[in-house]
VOFI-457079 format. One line per field, with one value per residue (C-alpha): residue in one letter; x, y negated, z; residue number from 1. Coordinates in Angstrom, 3 decimals, padded with zeros to 6 digits. Each point is the difference from the previous one (the first is absolute). Example, Ala and Ser with C-alpha at 12.3 -4.5 7.8 and 13.67 -1.06 7.14 Angstrom:
<atoms>
koldren c(A,S) .
east c(012.300,001.370) .
north c(004.500,-003.440) .
up c(007.800,-000.660) .
keba c(1,2) .
</atoms>
This chain:
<atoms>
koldren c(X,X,X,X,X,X,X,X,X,X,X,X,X,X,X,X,X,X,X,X,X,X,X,X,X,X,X,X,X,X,X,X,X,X,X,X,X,X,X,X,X,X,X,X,X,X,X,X,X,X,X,X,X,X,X,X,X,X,X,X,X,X,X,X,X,X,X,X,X,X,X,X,X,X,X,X,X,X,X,X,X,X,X,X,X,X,X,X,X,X,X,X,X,X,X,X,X,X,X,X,X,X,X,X,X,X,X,X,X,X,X,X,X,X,X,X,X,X,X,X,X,X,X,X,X,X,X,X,X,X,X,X,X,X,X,X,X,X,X,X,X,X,X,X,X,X,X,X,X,X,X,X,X,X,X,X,X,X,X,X,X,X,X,X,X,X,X,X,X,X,X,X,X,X,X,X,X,X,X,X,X,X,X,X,X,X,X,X,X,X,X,X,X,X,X,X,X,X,X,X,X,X,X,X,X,X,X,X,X,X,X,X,X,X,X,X,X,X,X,X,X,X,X,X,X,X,X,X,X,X,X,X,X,X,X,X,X,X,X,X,X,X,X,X,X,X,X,X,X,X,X,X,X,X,X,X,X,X,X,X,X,X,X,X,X,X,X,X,X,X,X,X,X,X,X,X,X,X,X,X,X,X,X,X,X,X,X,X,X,X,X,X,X,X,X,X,X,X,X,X,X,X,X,X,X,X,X,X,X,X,X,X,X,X,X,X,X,X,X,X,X,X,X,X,X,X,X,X,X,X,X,X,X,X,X,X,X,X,X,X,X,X,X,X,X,X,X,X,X,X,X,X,X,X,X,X,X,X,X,X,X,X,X,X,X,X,X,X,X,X,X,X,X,X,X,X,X,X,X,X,X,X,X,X,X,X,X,X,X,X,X,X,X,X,X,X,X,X,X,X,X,X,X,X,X,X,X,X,X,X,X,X,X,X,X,X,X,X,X,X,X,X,X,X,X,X,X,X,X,X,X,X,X,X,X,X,X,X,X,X,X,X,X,X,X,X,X,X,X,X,X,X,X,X,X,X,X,X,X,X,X,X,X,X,X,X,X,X,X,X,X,X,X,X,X,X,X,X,X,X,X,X,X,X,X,X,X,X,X,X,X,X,X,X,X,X,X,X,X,X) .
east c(-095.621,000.719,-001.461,001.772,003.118,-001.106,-000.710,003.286,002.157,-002.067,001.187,003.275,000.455,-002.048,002.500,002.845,-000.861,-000.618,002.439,003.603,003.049,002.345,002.794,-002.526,001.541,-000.243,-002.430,-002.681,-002.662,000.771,-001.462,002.834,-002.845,-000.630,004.044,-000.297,-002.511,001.727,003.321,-001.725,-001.446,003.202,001.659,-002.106,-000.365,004.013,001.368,003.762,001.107,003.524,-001.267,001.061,003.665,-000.441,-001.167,002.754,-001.821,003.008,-001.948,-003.281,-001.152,001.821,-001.478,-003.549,000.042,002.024,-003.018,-002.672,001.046,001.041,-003.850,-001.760,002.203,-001.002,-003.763,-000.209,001.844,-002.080,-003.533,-000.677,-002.961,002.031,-003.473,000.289,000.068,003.394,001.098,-000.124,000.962,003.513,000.196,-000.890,002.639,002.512,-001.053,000.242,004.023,000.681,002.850,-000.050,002.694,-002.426,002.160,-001.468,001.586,003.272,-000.245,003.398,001.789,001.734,002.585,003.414,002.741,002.159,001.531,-002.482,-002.551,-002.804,001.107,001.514,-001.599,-003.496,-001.132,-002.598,-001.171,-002.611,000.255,-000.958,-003.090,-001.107,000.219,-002.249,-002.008,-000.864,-000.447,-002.335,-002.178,000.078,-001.091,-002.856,-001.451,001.327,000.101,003.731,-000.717,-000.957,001.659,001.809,001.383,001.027,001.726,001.425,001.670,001.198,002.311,001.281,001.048,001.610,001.838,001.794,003.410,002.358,-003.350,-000.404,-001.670,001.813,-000.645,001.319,002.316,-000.417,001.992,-002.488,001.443,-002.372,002.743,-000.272,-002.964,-000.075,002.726,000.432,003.214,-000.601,-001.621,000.110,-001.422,-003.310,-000.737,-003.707,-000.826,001.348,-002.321,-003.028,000.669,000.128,-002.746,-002.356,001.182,000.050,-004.085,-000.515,001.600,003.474,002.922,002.195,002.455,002.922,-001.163,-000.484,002.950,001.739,-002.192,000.270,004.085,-000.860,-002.131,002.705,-000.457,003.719,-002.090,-003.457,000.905,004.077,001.245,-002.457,-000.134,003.279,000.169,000.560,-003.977,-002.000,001.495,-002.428,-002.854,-001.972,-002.030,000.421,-003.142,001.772,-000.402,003.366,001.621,-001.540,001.765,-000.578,-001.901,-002.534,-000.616,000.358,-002.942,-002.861,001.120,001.604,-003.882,-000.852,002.718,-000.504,-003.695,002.064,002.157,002.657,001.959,002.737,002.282,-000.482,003.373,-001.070,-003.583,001.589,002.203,-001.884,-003.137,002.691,000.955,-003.777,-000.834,003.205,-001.334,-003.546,-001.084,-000.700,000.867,002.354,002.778,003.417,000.849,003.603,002.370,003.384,002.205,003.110,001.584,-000.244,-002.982,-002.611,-003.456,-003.565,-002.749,-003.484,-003.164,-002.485,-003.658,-002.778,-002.931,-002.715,002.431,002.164,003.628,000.557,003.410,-000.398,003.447,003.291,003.578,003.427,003.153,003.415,001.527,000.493,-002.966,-002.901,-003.119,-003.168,-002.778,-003.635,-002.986,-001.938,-003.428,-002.501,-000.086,-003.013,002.174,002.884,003.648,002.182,003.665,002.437,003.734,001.531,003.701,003.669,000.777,-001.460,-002.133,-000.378,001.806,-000.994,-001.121,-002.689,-003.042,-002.922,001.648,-001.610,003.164,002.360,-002.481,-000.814,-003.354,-000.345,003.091,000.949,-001.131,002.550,-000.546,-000.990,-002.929,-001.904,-001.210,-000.997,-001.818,-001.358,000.090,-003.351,002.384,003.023,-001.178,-000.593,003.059,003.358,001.431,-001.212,003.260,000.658,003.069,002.117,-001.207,000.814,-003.220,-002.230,-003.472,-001.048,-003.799,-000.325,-000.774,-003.807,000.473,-003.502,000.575,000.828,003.291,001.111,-003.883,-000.890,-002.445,002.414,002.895,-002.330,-001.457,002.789,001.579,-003.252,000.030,003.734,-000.954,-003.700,002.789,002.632,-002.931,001.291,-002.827,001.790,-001.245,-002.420,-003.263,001.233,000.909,-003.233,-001.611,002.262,-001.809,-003.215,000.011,002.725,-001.510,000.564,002.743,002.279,-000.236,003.106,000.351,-002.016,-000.386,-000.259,-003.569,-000.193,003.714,-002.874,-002.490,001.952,001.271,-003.503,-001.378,002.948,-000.257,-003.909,-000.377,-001.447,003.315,-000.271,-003.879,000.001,002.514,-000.310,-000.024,000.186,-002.904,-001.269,000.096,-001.494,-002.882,-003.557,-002.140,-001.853,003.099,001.296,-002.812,000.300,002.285,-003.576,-001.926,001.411,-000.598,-003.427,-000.350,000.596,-002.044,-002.853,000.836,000.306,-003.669,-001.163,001.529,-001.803,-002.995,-000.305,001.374,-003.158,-002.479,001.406,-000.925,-003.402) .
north c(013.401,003.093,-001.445,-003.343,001.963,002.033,-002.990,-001.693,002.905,000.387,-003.686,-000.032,003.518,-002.250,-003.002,002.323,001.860,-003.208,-002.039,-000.108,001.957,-001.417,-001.797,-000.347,-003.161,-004.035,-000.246,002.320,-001.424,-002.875,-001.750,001.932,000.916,-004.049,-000.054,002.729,-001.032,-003.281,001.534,002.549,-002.712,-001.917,003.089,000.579,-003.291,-000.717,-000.184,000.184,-003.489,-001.727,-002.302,002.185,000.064,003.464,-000.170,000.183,-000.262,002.349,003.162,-001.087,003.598,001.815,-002.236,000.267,003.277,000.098,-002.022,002.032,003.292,-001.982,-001.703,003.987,001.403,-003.146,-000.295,003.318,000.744,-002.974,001.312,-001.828,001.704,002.404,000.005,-003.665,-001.494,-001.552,002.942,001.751,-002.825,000.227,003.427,000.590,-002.808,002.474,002.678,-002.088,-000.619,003.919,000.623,003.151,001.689,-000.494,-003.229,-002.911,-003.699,-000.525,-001.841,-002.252,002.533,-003.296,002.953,-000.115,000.581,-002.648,-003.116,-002.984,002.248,-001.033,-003.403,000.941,003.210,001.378,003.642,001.392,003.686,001.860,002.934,-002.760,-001.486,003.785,000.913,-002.981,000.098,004.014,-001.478,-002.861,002.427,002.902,-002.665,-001.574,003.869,001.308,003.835,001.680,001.847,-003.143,-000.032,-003.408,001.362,003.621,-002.301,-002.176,002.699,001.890,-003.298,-000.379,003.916,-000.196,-003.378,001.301,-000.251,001.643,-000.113,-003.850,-001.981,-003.520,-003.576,-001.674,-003.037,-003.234,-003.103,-002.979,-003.416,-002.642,-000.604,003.222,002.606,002.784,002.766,003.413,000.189,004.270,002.368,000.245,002.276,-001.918,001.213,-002.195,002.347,002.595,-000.458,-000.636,002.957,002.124,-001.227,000.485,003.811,000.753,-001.186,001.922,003.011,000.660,000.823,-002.688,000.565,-000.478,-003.299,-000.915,000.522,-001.626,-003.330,000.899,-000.617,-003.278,-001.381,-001.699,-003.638,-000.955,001.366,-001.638,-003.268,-000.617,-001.024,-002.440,-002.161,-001.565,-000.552,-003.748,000.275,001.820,-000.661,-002.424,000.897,004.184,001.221,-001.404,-001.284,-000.449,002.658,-000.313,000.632,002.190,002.944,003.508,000.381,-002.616,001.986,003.560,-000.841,001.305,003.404,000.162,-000.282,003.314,001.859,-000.284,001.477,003.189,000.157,-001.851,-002.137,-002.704,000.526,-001.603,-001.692,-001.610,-000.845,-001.255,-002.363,-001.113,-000.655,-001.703,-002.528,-000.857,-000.523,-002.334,-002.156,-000.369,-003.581,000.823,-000.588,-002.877,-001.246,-002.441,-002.956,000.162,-002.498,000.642,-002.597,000.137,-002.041,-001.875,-002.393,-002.171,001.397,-001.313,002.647,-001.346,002.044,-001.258,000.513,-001.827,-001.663,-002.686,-002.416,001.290,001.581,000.255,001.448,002.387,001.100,-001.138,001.671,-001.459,001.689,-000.107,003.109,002.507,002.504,-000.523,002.110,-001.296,002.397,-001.533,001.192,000.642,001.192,-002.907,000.268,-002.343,-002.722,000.293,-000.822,-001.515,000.121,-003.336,000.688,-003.234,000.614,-001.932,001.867,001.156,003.162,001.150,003.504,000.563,003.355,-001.478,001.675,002.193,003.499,003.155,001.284,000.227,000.137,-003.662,-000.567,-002.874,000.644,-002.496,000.924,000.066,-003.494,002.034,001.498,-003.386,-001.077,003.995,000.730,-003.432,-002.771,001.650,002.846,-001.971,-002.799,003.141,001.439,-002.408,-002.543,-003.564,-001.948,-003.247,-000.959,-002.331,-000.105,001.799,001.467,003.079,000.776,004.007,001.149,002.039,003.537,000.846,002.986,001.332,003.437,000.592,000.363,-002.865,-001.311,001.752,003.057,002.323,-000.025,000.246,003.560,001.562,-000.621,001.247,003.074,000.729,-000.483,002.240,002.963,-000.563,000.282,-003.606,-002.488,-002.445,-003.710,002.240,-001.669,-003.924,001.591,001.078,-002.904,-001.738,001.520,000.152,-004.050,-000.624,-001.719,001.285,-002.586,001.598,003.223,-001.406,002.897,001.574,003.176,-001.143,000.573,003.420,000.543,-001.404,001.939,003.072,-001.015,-000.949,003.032,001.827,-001.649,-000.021,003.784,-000.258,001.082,003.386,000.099,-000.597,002.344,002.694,003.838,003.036,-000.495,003.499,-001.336,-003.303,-000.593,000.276,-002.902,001.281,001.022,-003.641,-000.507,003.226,-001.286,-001.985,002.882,000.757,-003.766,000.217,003.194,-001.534,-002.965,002.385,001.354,-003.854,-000.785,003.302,-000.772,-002.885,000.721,003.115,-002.325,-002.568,002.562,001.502,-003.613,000.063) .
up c(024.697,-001.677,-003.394,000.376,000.182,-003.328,-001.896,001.383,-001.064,-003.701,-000.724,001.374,-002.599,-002.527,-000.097,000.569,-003.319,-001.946,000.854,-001.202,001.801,002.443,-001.349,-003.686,-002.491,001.426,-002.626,001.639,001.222,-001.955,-003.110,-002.167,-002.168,-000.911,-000.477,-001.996,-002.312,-000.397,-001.706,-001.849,-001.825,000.302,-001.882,-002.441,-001.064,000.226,-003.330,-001.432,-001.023,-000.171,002.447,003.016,001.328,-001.346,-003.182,-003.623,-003.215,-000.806,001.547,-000.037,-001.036,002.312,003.199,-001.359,-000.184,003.302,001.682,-001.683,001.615,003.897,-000.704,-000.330,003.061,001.978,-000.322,-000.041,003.326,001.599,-000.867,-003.256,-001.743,-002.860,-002.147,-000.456,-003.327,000.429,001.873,-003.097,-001.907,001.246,-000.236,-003.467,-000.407,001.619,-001.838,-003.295,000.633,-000.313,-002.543,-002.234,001.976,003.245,001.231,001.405,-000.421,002.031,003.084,001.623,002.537,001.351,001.550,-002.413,002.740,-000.891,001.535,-001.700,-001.356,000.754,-001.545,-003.326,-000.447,-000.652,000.301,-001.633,000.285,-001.852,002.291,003.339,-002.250,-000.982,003.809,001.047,-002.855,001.605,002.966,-000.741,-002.026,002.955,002.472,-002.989,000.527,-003.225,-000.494,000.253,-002.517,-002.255,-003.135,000.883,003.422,-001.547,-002.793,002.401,002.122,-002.905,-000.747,003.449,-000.222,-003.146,000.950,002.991,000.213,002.949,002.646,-000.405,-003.061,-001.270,-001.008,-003.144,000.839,-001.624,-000.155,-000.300,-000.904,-001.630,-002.856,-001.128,001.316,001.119,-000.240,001.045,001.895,001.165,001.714,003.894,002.234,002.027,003.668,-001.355,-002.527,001.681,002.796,-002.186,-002.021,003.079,001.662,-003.343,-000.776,003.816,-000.146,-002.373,001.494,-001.188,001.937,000.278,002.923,-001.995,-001.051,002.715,001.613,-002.319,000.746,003.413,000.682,-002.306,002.361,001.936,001.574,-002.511,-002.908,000.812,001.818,000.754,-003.236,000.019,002.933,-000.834,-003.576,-000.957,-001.510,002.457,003.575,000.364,000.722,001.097,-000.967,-003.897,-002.335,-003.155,-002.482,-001.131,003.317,001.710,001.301,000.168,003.459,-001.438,-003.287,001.660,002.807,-001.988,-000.870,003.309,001.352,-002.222,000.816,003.510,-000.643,-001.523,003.224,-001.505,002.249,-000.431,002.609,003.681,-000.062,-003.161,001.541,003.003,-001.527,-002.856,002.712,002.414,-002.525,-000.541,003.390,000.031,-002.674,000.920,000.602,003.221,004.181,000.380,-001.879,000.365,-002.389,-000.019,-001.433,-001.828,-001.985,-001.423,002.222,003.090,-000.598,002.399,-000.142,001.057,-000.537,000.090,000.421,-001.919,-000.246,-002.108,001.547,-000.717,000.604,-002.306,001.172,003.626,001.560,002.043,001.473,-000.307,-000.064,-000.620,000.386,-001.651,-001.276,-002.866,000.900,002.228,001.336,000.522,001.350,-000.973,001.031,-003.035,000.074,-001.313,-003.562,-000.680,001.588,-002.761,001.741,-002.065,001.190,-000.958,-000.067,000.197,-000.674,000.270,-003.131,-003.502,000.684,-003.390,000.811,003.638,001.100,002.624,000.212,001.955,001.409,001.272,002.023,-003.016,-003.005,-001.518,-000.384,-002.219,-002.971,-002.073,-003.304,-003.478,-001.814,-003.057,001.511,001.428,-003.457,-000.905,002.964,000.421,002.656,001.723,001.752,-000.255,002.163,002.773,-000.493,-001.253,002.268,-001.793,-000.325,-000.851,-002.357,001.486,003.472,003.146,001.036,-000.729,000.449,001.036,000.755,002.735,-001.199,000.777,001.691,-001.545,000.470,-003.906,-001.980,-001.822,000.228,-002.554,-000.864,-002.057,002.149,003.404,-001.824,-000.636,003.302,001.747,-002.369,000.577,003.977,000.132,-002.060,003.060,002.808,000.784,001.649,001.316,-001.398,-002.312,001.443,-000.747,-003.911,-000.718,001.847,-002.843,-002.841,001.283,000.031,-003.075,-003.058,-003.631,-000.343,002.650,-001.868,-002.433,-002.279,-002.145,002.110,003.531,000.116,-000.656,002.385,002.538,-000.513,-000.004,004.039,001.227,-001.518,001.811,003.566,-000.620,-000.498,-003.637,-001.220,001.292,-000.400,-003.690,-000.824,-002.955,000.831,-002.335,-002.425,001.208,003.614,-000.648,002.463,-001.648,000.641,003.475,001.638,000.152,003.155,001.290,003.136,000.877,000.594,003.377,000.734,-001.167,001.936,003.377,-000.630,-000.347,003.130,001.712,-001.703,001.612,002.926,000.486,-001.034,002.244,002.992,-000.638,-000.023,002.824,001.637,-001.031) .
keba c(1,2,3,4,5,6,7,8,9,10,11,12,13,14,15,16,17,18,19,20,21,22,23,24,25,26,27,28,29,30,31,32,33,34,35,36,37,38,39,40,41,42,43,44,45,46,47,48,49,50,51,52,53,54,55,56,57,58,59,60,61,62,63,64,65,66,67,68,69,70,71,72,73,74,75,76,77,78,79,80,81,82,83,84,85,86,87,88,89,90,91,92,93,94,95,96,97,98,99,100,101,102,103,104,105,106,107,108,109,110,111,112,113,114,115,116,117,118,119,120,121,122,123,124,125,126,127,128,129,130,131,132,133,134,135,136,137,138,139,140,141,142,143,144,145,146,147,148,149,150,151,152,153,154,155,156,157,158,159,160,161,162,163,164,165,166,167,168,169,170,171,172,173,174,175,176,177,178,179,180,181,182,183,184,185,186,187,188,189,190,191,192,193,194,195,196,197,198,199,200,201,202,203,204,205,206,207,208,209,210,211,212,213,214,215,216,217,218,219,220,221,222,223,224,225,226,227,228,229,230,231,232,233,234,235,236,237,238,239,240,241,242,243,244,245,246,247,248,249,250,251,252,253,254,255,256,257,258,259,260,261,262,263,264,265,266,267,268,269,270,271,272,273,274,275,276,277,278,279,280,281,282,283,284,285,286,287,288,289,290,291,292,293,294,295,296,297,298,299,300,301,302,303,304,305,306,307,308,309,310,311,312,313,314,315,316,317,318,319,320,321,322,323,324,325,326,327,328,329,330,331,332,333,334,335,336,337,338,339,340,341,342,343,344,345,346,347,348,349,350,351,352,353,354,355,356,357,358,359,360,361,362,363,364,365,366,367,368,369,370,371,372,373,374,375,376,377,378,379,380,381,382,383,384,385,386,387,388,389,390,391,392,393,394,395,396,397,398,399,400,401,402,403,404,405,406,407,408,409,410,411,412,413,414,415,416,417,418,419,420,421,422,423,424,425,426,427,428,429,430,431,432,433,434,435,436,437,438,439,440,441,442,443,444,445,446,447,448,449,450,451,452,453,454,455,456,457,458,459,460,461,462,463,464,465,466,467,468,469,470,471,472,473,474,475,476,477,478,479,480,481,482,483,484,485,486,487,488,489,490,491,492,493,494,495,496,497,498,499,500) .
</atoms>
């Protein structure tokens, strides 16, 4: 009995040891690794093209170089092998970009405090590409003290200006280019700069809290949710929209590894909105006209015997609520507003409490993003007659059904310590295809979250060169493992000779 209880209390230690902590990532014990491997190849393969709602011939050199340096942080973080051939590849690429003055390309700040600006204006910032470019190389396994790096942060020191580091301001218009307008301080290459020097060991408190009282929920996300453009729809895929809590994410990430917080109030909210706009739980179809008008609304679904109604409401009235059940996307509802009068302007739609869930897109956008995401997302009207047809919204788990936005919400949420509808997000990427991913860096925005809720984040990040691991100490946590499964062999061998 006594040795049963040995051996009992050897595995119990055994699995114990192994096996990850309480309250360890969803993705534990889980094929993340398959998931994994899937956008790492995703990533690297990715290219920049004008095909994406993101991509403008106008800055093609700035995004490539943009996506270079987000490709390097992303395998790398995840596990990809750093002694690869097309590791390296990119790398020397970076490398290759370095001005004379130790600059890197500029990257788009997207974060010109202005009403409209991230629709008539474009920042660019050599100091934000210099910081990633740091970054990217840091986490490729270059030395600190690497020529490129000690260049790099030489440019970032001498471009300072009042604790904070600026973007250029552009005016783009097709009729004529692109124009600097002036100079504007960026809380994006702010927080790039500061999270490069502060990796590689300089005091930057002061920076910092300058950034820090920046970091407000008007300054990242306000401004934006009810401009004529972007009201629509949050979190935002198009490159020229996006605001600053899209663009400010990634250096966010590293900052937090140098105990660098935003603060909570601004987690808080910014993860309160996202949890708001999830496809996810249940949702009402409500109904609002101009004026009085008869309604039918049929639910419609489509079988092998074509369209069959499934429920029916009628009503008369300026404003309606309809709560639908929603939860079988495979089926496909289709919702028919029949109407006494024109619905060209209506305001009907899918609600989570007071946030819409399926916008009505701007006219001007249906032909640039292209009738594959606006038949998801725009009401289909019909000139001339009195009815309107809304899908239901597939509540998938994602953001928008896509792979960027669903990454950077899950990133915002893992920085807040925010799990709520985290599990159906990631179930999203795990199973989207590469033709959800929409822009041109979704993939390696996913990567970055399942690397973060899978553990590989933290695992595969860079220490001090001099306190880099050596090759044996990366299985030295096995040896007490090992040690008491000697002790569970012996155990049992000693028990069957003892039966002998």
């Amino acid at each position: 009995m006594r040795k049963k209880l040995l051996i009992i209390i050897l595995l119990v230690f055994i699995i114990g040891f192994i096996s990850p902590p309480a309250g360890a990532s969803s993705l534990m014990g889980r094929e993340v690794e398959h998931y994994i491997n899937e956008y790492q190849l995703r990533t690297l393969n990715h290219a920049w093209n004008t095909g994406s709602v993101s991509g403008w011939d106008a800055f093609r050199e700035n995004e490539t170089f943009y996506l270079a340096c987000l490709k390097v942080i992303a395998l790398a973080r995840s596990g990809y092998p750093r002694n690869s051939t097309e590791f390296r590849a990119l790398v020397e690429w970076i490398k290759s970009r370095q001005d004379k003055d130790g600059s890197f390309p500029a990257i788009i700040t997207d974060d010109y405090p202005e009403p409209d600006s991230e629709w008539f204006y474009w920042e660019l910032s050599r100091s934000a590409g210099t910081g990633l470019a740091i970054l990217a190389l840091l986490g490729a396994g270059e030395s600190p003290d690497s020529r490129e790096i000690e260049k790099a942060a030489q440019f970032l020191l001498k471009n300072e200006s009042g604790n904070h580091w600026g973007s250029t301001v552009y005016l783009f218009w097709e009729q004529t280019g692109l124009n600097a307008v002036n100079e504007s301080p960026s809380i994006v290459a702010t927080a790039y700069a500061i999270a490069a020097l502060s990796r590689l060991g300089h005091n930057v408190s002061e920076e910092w809290r300058w950034l820090e009282e920046r970091l407000t929920p008007e300054r990242l996300v306000s401004p934006y949710l009810d401009n004529t453009f972007t009201g629509f729809i949050f979190p935002m895929p198009y490159r020229d929209i996006r605001p600053p809590y899209e663009s400010i994410v990634l250096p966010l990430l590293f900052l937090r590894e140098e105990n660098m917080r935003p603060p909570k109030g601004t987690l808080d909210f910014i993860a309160s909105l996202l949890e708001r706009t999830q496809y996810l739980g249940n949702a009402t179809l409500r109904l609002s006209f101009r004026g009085i008008t008869n309604y039918t609304v049929e639910e419609r679904v489509y079988t092998v015997n074509g369209w069959e109604v499934e429920k029916t409401w009628n009503g008369t009235g300026r404003m309606a609520e309809i709560n639908v059940s929603l939860g079988t996307p495979d089926r496909g509802s289709t919702f028919l507003i029949l109407s006494g009068k024109a619905l060209l302007e209506n305001e009907s739609g899918f609600f989570r409490g007071g946030v819409r869930l399926y916008p009505e897109l701007p006219e001007g956008y249906q032909p640039f993003i292209g009738t594959g995401y606006a038949e998801r997302t725009v009401f289909q009207f019909r000139d001339g007659e009195n009815y309107a047809v809304i899908e239901d919204p597939h509540l998938d788990g994602s953001w928008n059904h896509e792979v960027y936005s669903t990454a950077i919400a899950l990133i915002w949420l893992h920085m807040a310590g925010r799990d709520e509808g985290t599990k159906e997000a990631l179930e999203f990427l795990e199973l989207a295809s590469p033709r959800e991913s929409m822009t041109f860096d979704g993939d390696a925005y996913a990567l970055i979250a399942l690397s973060l809720y899978g553990g590989k984040w933290e695992s595969n990040r860079p220490g001090p060169v001099e306190n880099e691991p050596s090759a044996q100490s990366g299985v030295s946590w096995r040896l007490p493992a090992i040690f008491g499964i000697g002790l569970l062999i012996g155990a049992l061998i000693g028990a069957k000779a003892g039966r002998k």
